[in-house]
Backbone bond lengths (Angstrom), bond angles and torsions (degrees), N, CA, C in turn:
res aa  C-N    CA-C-N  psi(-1)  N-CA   C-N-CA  omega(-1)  CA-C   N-CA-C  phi
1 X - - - 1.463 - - 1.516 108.85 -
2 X 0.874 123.23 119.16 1.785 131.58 174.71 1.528 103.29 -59.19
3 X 1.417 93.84 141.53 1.333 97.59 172.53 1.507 137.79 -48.18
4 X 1.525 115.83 -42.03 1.269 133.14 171.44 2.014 114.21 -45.49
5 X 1.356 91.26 -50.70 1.875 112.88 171.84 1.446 88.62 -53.73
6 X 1.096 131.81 -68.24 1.448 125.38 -140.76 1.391 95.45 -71.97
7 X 1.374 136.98 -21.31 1.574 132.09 -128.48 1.699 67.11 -114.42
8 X 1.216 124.79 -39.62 1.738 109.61 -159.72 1.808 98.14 -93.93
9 X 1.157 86.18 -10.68 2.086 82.29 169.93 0.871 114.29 -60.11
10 X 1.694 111.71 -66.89 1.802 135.22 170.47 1.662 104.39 -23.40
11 X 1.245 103.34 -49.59 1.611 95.92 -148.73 1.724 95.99 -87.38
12 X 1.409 120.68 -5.09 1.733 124.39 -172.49 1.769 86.89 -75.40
13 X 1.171 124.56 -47.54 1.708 138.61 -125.50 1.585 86.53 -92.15
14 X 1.208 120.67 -31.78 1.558 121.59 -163.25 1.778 106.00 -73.23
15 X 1.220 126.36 -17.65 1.569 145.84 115.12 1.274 143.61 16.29
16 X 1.495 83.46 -71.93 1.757 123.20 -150.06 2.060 76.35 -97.90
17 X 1.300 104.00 159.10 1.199 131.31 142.98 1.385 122.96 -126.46
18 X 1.714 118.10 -173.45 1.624 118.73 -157.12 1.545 113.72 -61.08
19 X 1.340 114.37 126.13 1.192 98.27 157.22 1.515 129.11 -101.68
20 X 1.413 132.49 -173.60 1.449 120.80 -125.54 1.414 99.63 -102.38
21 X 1.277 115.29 -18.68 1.488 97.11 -168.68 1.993 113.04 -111.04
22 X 1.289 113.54 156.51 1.093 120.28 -176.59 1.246 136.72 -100.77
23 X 1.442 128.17 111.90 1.355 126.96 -127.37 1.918 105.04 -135.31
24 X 1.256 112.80 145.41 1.459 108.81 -179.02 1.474 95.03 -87.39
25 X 1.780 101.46 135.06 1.116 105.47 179.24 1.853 111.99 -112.81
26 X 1.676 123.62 137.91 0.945 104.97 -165.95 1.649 114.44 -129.54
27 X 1.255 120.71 111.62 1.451 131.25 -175.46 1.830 109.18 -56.49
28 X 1.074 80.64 146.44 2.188 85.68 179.69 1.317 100.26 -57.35
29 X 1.107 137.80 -41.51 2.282 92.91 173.99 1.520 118.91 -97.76
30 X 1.676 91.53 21.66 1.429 73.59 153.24 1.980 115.01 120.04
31 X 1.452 87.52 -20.91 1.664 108.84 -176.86 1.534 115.90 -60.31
32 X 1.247 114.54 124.07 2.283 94.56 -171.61 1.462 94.54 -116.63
33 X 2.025 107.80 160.21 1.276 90.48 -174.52 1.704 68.30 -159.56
34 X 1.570 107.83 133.15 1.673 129.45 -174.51 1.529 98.14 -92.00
35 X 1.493 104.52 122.75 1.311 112.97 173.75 1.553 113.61 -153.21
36 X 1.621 116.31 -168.33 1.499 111.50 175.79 1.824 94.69 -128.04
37 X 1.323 98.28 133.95 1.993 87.98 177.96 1.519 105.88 -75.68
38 X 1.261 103.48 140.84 1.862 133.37 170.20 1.205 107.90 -80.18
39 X 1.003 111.23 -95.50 1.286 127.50 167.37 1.951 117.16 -161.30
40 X 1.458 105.15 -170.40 1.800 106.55 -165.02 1.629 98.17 -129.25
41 X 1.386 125.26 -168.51 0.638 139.36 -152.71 1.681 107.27 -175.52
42 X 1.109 141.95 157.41 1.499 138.94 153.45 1.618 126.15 -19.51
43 X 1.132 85.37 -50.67 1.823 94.81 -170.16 2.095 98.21 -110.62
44 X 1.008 124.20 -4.22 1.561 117.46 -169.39 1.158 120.69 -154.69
45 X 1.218 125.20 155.07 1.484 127.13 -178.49 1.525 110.93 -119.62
46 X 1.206 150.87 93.04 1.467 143.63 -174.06 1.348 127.64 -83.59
47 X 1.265 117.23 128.44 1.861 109.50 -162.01 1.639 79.61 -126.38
48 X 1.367 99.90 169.07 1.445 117.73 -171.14 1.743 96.20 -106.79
49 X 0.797 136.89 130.72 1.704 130.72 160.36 1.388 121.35 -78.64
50 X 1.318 118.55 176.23 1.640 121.20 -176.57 1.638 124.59 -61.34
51 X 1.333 107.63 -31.89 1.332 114.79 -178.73 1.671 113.51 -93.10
52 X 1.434 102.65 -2.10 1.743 107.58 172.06 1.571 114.71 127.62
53 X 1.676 126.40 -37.98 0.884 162.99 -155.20 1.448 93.72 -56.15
54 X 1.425 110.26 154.05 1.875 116.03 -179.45 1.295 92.90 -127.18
55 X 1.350 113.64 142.41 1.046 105.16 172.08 1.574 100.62 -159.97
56 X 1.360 104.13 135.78 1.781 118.38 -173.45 1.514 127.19 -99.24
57 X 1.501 119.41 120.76 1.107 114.59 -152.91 1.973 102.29 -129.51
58 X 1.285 83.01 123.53 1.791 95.70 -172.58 1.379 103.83 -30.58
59 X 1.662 142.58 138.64 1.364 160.14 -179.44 1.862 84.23 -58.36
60 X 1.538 108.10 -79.19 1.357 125.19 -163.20 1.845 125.04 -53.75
61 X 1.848 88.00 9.97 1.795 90.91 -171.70 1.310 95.97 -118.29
62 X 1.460 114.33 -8.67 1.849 104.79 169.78 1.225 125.89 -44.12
63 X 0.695 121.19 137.79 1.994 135.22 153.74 1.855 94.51 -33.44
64 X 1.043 108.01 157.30 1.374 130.81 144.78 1.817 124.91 -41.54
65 X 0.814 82.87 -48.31 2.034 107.56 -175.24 1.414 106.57 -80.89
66 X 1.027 126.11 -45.25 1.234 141.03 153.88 2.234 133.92 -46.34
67 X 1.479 66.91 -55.93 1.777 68.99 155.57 1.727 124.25 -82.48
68 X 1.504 102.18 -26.11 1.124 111.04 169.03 1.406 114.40 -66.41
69 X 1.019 126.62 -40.33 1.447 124.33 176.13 1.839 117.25 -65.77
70 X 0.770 95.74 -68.92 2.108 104.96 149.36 1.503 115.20 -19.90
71 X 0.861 113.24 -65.43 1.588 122.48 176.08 1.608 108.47 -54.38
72 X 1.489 123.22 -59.66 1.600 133.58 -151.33 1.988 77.04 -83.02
73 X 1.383 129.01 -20.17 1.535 121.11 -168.67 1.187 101.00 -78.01
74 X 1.581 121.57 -32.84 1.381 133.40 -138.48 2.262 77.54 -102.08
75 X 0.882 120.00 -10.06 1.065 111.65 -171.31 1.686 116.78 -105.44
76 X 1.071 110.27 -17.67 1.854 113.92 159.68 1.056 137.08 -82.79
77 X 1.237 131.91 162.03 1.872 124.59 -143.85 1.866 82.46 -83.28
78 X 1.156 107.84 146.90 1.726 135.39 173.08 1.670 99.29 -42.02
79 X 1.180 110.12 -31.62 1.752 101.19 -173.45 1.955 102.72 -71.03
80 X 1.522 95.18 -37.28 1.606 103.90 -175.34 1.441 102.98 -58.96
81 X 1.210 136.66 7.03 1.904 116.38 -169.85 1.686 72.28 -143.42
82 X 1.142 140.95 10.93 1.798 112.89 -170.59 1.936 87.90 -72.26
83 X 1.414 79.39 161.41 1.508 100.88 170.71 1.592 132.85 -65.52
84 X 1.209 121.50 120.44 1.533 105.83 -180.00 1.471 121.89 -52.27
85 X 1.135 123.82 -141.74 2.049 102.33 -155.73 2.172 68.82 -122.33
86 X 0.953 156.04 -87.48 1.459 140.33 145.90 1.581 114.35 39.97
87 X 1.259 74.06 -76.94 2.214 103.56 -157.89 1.810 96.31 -49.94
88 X 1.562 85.88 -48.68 1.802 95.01 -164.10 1.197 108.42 -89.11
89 X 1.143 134.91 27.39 1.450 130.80 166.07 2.001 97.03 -106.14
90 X 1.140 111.28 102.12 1.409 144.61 158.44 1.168 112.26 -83.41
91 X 1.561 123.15 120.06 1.234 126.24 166.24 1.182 118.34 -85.50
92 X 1.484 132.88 -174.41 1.418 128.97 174.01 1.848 113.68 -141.07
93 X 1.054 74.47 41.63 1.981 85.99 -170.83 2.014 93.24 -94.02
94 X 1.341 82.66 122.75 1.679 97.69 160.94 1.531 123.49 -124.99
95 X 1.403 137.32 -179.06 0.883 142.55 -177.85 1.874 130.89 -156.95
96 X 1.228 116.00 158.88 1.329 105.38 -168.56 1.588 94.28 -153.98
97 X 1.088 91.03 165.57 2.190 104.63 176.13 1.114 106.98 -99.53
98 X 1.514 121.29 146.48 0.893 141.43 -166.45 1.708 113.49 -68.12
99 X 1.401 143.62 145.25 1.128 122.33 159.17 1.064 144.32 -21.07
100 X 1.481 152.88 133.18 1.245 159.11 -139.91 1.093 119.04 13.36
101 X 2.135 112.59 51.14 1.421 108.86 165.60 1.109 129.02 -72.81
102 X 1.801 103.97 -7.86 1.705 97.22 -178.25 1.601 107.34 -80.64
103 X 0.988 114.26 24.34 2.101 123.79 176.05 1.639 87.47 -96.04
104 X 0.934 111.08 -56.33 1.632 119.22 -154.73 2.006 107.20 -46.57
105 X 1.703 106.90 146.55 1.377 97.83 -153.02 1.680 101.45 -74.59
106 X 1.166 102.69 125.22 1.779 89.64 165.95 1.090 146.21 46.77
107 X 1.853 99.90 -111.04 0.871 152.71 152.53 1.469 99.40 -12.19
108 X 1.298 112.93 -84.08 1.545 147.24 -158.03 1.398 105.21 -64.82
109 X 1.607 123.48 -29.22 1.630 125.44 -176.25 1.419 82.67 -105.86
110 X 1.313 166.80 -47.91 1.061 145.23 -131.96 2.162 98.30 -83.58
111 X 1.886 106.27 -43.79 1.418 121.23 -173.38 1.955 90.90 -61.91
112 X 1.361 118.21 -45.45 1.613 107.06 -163.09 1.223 103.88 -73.16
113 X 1.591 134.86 -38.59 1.190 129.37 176.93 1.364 115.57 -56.38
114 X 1.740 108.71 -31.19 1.723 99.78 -172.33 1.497 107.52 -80.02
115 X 1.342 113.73 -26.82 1.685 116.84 168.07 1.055 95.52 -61.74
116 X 1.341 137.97 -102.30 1.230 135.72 -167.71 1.834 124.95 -9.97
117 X 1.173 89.84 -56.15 1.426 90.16 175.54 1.482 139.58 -66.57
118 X 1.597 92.22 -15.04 1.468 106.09 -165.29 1.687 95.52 -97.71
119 X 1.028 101.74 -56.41 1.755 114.89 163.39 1.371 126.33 -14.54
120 X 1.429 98.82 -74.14 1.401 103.37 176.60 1.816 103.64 -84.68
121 X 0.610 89.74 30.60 1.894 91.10 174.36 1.384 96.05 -101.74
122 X 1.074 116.08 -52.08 1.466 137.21 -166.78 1.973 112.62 -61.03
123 X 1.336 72.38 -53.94 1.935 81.39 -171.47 1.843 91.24 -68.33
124 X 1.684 113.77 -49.33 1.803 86.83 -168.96 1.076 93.76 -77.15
125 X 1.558 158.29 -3.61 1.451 127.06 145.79 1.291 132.56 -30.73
126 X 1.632 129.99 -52.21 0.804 166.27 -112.20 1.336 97.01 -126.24
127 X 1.450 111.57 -95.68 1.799 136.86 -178.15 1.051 109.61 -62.13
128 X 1.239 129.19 -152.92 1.533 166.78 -171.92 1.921 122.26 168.41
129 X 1.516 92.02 41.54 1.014 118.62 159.07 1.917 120.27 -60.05
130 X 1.332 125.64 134.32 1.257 129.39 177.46 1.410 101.49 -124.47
131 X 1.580 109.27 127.06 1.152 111.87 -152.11 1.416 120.10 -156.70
132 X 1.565 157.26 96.60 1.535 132.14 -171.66 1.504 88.10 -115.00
133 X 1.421 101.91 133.85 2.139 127.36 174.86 1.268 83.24 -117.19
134 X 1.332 81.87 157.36 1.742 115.98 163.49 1.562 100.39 -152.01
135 X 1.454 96.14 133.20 1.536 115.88 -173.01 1.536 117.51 -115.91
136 X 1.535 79.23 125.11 2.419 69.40 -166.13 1.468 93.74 -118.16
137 X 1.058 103.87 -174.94 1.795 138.30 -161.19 1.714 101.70 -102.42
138 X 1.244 124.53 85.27 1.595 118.82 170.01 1.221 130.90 -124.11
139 X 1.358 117.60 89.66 1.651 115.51 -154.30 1.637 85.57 -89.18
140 X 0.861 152.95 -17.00 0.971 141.78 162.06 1.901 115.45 -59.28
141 X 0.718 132.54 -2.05 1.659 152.14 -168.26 1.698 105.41 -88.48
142 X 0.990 123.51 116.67 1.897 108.13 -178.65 1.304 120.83 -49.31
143 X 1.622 105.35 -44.00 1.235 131.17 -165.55 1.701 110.47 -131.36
144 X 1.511 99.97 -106.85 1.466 108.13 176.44 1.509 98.76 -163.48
145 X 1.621 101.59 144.69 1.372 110.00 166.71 1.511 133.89 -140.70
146 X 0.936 141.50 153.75 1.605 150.83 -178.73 1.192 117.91 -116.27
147 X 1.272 121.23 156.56 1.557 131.78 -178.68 1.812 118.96 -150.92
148 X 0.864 107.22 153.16 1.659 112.72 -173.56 1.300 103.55 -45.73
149 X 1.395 129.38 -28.07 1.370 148.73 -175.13 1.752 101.22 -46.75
150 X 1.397 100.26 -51.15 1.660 111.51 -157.42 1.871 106.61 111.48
151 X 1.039 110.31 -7.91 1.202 99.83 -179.07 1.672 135.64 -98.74
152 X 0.864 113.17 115.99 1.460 126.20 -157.45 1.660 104.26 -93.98
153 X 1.239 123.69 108.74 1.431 111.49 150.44 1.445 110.13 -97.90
154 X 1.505 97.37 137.31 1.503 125.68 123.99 1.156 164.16 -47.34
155 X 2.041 110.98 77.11 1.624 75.41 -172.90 1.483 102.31 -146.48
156 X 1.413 150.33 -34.24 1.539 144.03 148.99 1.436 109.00 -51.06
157 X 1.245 107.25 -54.27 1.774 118.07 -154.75 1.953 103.58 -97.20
158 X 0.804 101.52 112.61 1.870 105.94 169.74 1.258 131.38 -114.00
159 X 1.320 135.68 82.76 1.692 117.57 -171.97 1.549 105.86 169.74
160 X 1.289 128.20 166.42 1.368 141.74 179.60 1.479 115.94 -14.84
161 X 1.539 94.32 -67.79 1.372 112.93 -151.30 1.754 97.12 -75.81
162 X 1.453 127.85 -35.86 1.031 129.05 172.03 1.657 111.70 -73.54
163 X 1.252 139.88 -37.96 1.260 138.82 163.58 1.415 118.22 -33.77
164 X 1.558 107.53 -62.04 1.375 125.30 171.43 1.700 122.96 -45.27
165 X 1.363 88.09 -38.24 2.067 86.53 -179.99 1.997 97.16 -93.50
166 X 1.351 104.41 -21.79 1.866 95.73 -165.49 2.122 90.36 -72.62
167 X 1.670 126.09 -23.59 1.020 123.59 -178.93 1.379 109.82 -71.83
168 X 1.049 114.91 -61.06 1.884 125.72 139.10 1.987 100.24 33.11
169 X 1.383 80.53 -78.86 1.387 107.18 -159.67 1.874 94.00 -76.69
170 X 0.996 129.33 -37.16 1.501 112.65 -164.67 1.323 93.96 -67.85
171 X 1.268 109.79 -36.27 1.761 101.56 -171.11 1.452 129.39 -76.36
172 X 1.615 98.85 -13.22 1.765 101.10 172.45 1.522 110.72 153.04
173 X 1.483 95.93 -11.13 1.714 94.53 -177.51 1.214 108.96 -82.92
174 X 1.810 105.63 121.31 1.035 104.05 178.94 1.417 112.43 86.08
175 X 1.212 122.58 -33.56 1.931 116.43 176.43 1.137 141.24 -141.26
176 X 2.129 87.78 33.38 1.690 115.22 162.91 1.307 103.82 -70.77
177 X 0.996 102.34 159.08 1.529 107.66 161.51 1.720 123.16 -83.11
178 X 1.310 83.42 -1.35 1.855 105.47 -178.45 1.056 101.92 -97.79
179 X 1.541 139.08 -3.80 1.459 120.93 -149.38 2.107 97.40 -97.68
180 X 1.179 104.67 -25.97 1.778 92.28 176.91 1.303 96.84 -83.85
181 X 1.173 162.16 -19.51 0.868 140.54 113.45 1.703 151.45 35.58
182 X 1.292 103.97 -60.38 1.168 138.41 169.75 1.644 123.68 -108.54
183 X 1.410 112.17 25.83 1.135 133.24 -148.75 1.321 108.64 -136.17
184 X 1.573 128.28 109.65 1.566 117.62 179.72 1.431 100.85 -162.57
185 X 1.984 98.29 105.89 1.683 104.34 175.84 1.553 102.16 82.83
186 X 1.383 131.83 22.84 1.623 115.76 174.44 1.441 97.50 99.86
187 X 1.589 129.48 -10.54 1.795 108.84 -155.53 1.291 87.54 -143.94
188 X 1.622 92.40 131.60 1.487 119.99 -176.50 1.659 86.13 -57.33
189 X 1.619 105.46 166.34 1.618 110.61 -174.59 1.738 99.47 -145.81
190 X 1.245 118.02 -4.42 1.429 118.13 -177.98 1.569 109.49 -63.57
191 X 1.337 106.13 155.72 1.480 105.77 -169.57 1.825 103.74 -83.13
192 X 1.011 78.57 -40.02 1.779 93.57 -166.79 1.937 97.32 -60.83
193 X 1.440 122.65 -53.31 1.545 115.43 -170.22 1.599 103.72 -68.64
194 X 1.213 123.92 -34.43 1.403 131.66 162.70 1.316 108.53 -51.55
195 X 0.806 131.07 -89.59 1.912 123.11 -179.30 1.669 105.55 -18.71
196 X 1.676 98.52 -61.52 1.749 91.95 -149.88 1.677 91.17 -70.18
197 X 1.490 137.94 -15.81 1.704 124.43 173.93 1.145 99.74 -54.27
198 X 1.348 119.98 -59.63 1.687 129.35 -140.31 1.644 79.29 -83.71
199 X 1.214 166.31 42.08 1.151 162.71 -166.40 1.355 77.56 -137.74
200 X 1.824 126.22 -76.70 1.239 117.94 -158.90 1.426 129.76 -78.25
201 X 1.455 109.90 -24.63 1.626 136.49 156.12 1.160 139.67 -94.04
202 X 1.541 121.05 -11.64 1.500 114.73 161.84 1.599 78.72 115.53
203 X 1.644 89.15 167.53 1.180 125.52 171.84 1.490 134.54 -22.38
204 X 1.581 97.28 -54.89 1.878 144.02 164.61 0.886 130.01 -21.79
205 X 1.835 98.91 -61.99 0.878 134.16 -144.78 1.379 107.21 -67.98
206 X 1.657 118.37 151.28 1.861 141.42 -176.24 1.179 119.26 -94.35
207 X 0.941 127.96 147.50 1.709 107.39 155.99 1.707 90.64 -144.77
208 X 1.088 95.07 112.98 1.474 120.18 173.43 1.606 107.77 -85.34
209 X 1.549 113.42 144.03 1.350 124.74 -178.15 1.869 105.93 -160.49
210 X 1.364 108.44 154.64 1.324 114.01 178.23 1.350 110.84 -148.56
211 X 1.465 138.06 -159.90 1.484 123.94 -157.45 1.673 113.24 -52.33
212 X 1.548 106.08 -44.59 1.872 107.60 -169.13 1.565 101.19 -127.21
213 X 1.597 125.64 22.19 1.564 98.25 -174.46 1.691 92.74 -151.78
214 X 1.259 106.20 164.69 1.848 107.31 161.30 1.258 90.37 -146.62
215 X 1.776 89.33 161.56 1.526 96.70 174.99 1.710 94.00 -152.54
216 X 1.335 125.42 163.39 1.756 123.05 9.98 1.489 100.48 -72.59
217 X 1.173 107.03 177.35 1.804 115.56 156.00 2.132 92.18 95.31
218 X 1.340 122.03 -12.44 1.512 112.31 -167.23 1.295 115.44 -69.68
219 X 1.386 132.15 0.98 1.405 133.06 -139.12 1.837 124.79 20.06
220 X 1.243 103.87 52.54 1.512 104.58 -163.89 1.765 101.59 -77.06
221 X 1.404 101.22 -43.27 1.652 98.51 -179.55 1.486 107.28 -123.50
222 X 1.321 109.75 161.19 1.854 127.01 -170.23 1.903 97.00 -65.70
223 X 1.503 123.42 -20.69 1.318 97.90 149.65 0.903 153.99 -164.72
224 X 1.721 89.06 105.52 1.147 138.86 171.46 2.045 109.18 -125.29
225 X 1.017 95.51 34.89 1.728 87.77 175.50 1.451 83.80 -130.67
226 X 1.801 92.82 147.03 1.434 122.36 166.86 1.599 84.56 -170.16
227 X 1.511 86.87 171.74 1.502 102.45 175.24 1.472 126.76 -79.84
228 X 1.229 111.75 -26.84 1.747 114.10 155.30 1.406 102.12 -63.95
229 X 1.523 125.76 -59.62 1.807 118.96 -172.63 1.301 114.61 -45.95
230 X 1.360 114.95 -33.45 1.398 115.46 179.90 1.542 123.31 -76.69
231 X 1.357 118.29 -24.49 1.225 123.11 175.73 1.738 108.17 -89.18
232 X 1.322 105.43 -22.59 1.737 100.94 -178.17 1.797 102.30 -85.29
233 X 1.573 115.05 2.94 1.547 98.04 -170.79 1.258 91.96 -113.14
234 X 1.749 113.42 -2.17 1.813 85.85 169.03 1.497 118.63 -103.73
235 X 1.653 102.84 0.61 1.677 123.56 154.85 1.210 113.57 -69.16
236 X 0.975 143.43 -9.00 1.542 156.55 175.97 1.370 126.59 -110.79
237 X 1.541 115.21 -22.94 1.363 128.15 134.06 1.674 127.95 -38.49
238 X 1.288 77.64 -71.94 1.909 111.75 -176.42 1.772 102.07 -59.54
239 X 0.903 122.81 -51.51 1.454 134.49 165.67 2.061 118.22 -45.28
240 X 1.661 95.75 -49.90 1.343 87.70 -160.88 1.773 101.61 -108.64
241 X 1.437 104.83 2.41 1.822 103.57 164.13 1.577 106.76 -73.55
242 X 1.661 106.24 -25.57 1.737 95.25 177.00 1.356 100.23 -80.75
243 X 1.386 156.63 -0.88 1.334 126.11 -159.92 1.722 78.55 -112.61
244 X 1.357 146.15 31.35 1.599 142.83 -172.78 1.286 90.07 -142.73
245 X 1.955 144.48 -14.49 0.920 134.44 -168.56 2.124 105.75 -70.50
């Protein structure tokens, strides 16, 4: 593809949003990386990966096949690439470190940044949550905690599965002011977190809650993570901040 083609592709795609399906993508020597395209830009093309993650990949390092595919995308009516009702729910949750993280040991900022990052990758995959965290360094902390604030310490517990439930909490679990509320005898009572359980468990199905947590689906303990658990607890998030709205 000549450069000129490529330069007026870039600029069609910036347009376009994700389309639906998820595709191995493969760089000229050869490197592949499974994603869904977002959208491009002049210099990049950005696909979303499986676990939520964005990630931007030079225009000029595609494969052949790849640009070819770009091109024949760039060539169907805008309804053909819209986003599925999933795809297009973009969150807007960001995050930052707390003051004097560049003190903080290493070690210890390198594990919160990779939670962090992966985390909220996940939820604006997922949600359409609006949101600013700040994630600090608290070895003094047993575990980890969150607050309506957005602010999350860190300080026993470090990693995904704990990120995911300490965000939990910035968004309302546990520290709406609506959340006892929805609360009668141990069992969540909202209509909306009830639907989306009995969606994943049947008919039966409970959703138990007490002053700051519910479960199943809360990520309260390490096991309870899998990659379905993780996607049904930020459906169960997303579900039970509307029944506190």
């Amino acid at each position: 593809m000549k450069f000129r083609a490529l330069l007026v592709l870039s600029i069609c795609f910036t347009a376009l949003q994700a389309a639906p399906e998820s595709r191995v993508w493969t760089s000229k020597d050869g490197k592949t990386l499974e994603g869904v395209f977002l959208r491009s830009d002049k210099a990049t093309v950005t696909v979303r990966r499986p676990e939520g993650r964005s990630v931007d990949i030079p225009l000029d390092r595609l494969s052949d096949k790849d640009r070819s595919y770009l091109e024949e995308l760039a060539k169907q009516p805008e309804a053909a690439v819209a986003p599925t009702k999933e795809a297009a729910q973009q969150g807007h949750i960001t995050y930052k470190l707390s003051g004097g993280s560049e003190n903080w040991p290493e070690d210890r900022r390198k594990r919160i940044v990779e939670s962090m990052e992966k985390a909220v990758a996940f939820y604006n995959a997922h949600s359409d949550f609006k949101k600013a965290l700040t994630a600090n360094n608290s070895p003094g902390t047993p575990t980890a905690d969150g607050n309506i604030s957005g602010w999350i310490n860190f300080g026993g517990q470090i990693g995904f599965r704990v990120t995911l439930h300490e965000m939990g909490h910035t968004l309302g679990i546990g520290t709406n002011g609506n959340w006892q509320k929805n609360i009668k005898d141990g069992l969540w009572t909202g209509k909306h977190g009830l639907a989306q359980l009995k969606e994943f468990d049947g008919p039966d199905a409970v959703l138990h809650a007490d002053r700051m947590h519910f479960w199943p689906y809360g990520m309260n303990f390490d096991n309870e993570a899998s990659e379905v658990n993780y996607l049904r607890h930020v459906k169960m998030v997303v579900a039970m901040c509307k029944d506190m709205e």
